[in-house]
NUGU-462145 format. One record per residue (C-alpha): x negated, z negated, y. Coordinates in steps of 0.05 Angstrom, whole numbers, plus 32768, in hexadecimal, padded with zeros to 4 digits. Example, Ala and Ser with C-alpha at 12.3 -4.5 7.8 and 13.67 -1.06 7.14 Angstrom:
7F0A7F647FA6/7EEF7F717FEB/
END
This chain:
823E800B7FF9/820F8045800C/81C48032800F/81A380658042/81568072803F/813B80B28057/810B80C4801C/80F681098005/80FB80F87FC7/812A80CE7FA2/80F980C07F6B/80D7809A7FA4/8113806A7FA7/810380527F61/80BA805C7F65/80B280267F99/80C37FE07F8E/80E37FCE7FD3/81177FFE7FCF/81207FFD7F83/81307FB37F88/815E7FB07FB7/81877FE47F9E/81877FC27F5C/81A57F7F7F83/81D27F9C7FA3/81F27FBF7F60/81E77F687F49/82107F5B7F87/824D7F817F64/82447FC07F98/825280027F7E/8210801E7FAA/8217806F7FBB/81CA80817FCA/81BB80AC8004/817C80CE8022/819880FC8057/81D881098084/81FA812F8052/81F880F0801C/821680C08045/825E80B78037/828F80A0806F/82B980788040/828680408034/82907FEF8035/82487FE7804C/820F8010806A/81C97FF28048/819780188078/814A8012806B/811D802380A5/8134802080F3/811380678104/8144808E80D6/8181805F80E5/81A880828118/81C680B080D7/81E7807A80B1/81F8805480F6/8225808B810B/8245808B80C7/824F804B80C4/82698043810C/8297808880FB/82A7805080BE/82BA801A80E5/82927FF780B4/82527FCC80B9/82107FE180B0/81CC7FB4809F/81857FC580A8/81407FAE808B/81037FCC8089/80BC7FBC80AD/80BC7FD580F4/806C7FCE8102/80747FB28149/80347FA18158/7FFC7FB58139/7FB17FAF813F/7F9E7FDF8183/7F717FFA815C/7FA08026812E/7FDD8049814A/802680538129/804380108142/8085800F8175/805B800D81AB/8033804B819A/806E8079818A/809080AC81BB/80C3809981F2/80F380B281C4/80E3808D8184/80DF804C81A5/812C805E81C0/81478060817D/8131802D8163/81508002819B/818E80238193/8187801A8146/81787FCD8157/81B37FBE817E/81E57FEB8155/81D77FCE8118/82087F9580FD/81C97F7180E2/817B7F7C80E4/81557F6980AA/81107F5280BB/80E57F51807F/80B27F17809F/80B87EE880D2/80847EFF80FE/80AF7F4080FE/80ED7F10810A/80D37EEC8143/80AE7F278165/80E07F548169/81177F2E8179/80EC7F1381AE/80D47F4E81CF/81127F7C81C0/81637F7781BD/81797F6C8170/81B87F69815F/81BF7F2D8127/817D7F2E810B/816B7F0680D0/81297EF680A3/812C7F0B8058/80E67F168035/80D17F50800F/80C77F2B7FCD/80AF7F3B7F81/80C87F467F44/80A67F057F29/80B77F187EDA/808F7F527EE2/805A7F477F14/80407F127EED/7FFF7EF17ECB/7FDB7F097E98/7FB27EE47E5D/7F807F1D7E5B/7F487F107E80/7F347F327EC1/7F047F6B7EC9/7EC97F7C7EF6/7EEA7FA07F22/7F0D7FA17F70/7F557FB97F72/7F747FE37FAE/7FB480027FC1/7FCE802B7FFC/7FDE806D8010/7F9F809C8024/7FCB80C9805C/7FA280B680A0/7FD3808580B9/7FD3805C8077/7F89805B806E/7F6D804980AA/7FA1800F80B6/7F8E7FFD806C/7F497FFC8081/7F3B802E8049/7EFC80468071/7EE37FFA8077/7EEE7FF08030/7EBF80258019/7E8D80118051/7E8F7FD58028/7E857FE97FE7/7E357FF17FEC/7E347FA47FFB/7E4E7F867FD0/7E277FB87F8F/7DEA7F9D7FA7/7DF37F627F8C/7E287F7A7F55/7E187FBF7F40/7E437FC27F0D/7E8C7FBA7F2D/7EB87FF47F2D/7EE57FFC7F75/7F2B80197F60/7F5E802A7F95/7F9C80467F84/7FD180697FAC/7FE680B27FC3/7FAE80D97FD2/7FC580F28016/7FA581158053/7F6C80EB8054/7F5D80E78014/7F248125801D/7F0380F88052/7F0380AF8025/7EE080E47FF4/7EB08103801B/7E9C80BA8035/7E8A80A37FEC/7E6380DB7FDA/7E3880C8801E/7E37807E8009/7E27808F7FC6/7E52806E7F9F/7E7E80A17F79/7E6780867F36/7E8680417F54/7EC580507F72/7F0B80737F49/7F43808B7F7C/7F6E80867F3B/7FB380A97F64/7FFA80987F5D/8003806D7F1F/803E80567EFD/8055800C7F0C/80427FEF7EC2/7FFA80077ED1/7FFB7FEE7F1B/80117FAC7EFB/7FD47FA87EC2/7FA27FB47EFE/7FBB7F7E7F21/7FC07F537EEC/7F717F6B7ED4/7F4D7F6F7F19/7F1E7F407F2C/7F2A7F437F79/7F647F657F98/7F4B7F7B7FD7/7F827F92800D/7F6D7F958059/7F9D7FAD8088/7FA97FB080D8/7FE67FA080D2/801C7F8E809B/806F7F8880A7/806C7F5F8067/80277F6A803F/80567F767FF8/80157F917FD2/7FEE7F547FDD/802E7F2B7FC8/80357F517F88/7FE47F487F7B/7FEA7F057F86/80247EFE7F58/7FFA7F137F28/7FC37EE47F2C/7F997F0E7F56/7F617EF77F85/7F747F187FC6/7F4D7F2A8003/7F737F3B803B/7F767F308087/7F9B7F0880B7/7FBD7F4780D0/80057F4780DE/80347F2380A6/7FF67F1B807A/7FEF7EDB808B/80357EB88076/802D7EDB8043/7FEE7ED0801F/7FE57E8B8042/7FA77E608025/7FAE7E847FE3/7F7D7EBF7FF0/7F437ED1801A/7F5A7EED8061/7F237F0E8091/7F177F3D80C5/7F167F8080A8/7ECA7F9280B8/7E9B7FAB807C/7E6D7F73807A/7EAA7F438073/7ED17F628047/7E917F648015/7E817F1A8026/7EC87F09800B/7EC27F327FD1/7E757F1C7FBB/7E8F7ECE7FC5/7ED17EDF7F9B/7E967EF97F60/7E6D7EC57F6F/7E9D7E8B7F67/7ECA7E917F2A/7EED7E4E7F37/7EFD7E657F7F/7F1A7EAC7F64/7F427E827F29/7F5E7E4F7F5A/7F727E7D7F8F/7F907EAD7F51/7FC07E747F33/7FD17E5D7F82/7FE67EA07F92/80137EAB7F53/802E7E687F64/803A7E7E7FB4/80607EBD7FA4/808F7E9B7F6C/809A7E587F9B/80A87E8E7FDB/80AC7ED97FC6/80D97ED87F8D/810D7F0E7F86/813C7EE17F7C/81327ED07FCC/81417F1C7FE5/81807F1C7FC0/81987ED47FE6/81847EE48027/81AC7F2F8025/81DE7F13800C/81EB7EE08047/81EA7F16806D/82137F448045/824A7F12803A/82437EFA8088/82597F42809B/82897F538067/82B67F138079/82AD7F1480CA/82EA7F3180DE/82D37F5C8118/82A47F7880E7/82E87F8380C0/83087FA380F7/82CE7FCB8100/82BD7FB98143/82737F9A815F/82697F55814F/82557F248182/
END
């Protein structure tokens, strides 16, 4: 099998969780897996093409359609998101928006990560076979923890311009001064790669005044990622749109309280087991004072969320769903024969 994922950087295939796991079950899965980032890595001679994003598709496509062999793939696609941030389908070039239709129909089978995702693209576009498997978590290791949680708010996302502004990074901050006038003492920590707009989150603390309040902490390894999570007393995680929302599923695996909004897949995700509100300052620090304010509410909603992601998010859900759809292309015999299947 060759699993395709244009990455600059293969470290980044272990580095992140989505792509690290589903690596490791396919290898469970008996496949011998080749790895491939670019044109060059993918062989022709594979069973299976395991492709992760539609935009970069068309490389692995033509492989495996030189192949004759069938090719599967996942990813988010972001078809809709909130007008007020740009980089969904609808916002890309002519040309984007082309391939990933082709990418759609070509494909053997399309992997929808949510079921809003599921249902709104198959809707509104022509998918060949598409299917709903979850992101899900490593349950084992995103997990609770008997120490006791910490006085302060946990964040993750990228800080390139996209990223922050559809994680509401400016909002957060905006944020920050109202909720430390009531609770001067909690520390804001957001984590991620401190991309292009990193200067700009900076510059907007030192105007709001709270640098001796706020740690942009960088990339971290996964252990440490995990202890936060485990530690924090509110994981708070707005967003304009998510495909899946996988870092508020792995906060709430680990007992974390989460704020988040009802943007995109957030909902079915976090369901009743965290806070969800529209991203604006004032309500993101009303969600975040009442989470400090009510320790039974932030205890309840911590064990409900561990119990949500292990009941619906557990990896052992990813690996049943692909392979349904693994083992429904490998035995259809015009997959076989390598032609289109109907």
């Amino acid at each position: 099998m060759c699993f395709f994922a244009r990455v600059e950087d293969l470290e980044v295939l272990r580095r992140v969780d989505f792509y690290r796991q589903d690596i490791e079950l396919l290898h469970e899965l008996g496949f011998d897996v080749v790895i491939a980032t670019r044109w060059s890595d993918i062989p022709l001679d594979a069973d299976l093409y395991f492709i992760w994003w539609w935009t970069w598709a068309f490389q692995a496509l033509l492989k495996a359609r030189l192949a004759r062999r069938p090719a599967i793939i996942t990813g988010v696609f972001d078809y809709r998101w909130d007008s007020s941030v740009r980089g969904d389908y609808f916002s890309r070039p002519w040309w984007q928006r082309l391939a990933l239709r082709i990418a759609l129909r070509l494909a053997d089978a399309n992997v929808f990560c949510s079921q809003l995702e599921f249902r709104s693209v198959s809707a509104g576009l022509r998918v060949n076979h598409p299917a709903y498997v979850p992101l899900t978590v490593d349950t084992v290791r995103y997990a609770q923890s008997t120490e006791p949680r910490q006085d302060f708010v946990l964040t993750v996302a990228l800080m390139d311009e996209l990223n922050a502004n559809r994680k509401c990074l400016p909002e957060i901050l905006e944020a920050i001064p109202l909720v430390l006038d009531r609770y001067p003492h909690v520390r804001f920590l957001i984590v991620g790669k401190q991309g292009t707009y990193f200067p700009q989150l900076l510059r907007r603390v030192e105007e709001l005044g709270i640098s001796d309040r706020v740690e942009f902490l960088g990339l971290i390894d996964e252990a440490v990622k995990i202890q936060l999570m485990q530690r924090a007393k509110v994981y708070l995680q707005p967003s304009r749109y998510e495909g899946f929302g996988l870092a508020q599923a792995e906060a709430m695996s680990c007992g974390a309280a989460v704020v988040s909004s009802p943007a995109g897949a957030v909902p079915e995700v976090v369901g009743d087991a965290g806070i969800l509100v529209e991203p604006t300052p004032e309500n993101l620090a009303a969600a975040v004072l009442r989470l400090f304010d009510d320790e039974r509410l932030r205890n309840r909603l911590g064990e409900d969320a561990a119990m949500r992601v292990r009941a619906l998010y557990s990896r052992s859900r990813r690996r049943e769903g692909l392979t349904q759809v693994i083992d429904g292309l490998l035995h259809a015999p015009a997959v076989m024969a390598g032609q289109r299947p109907h």
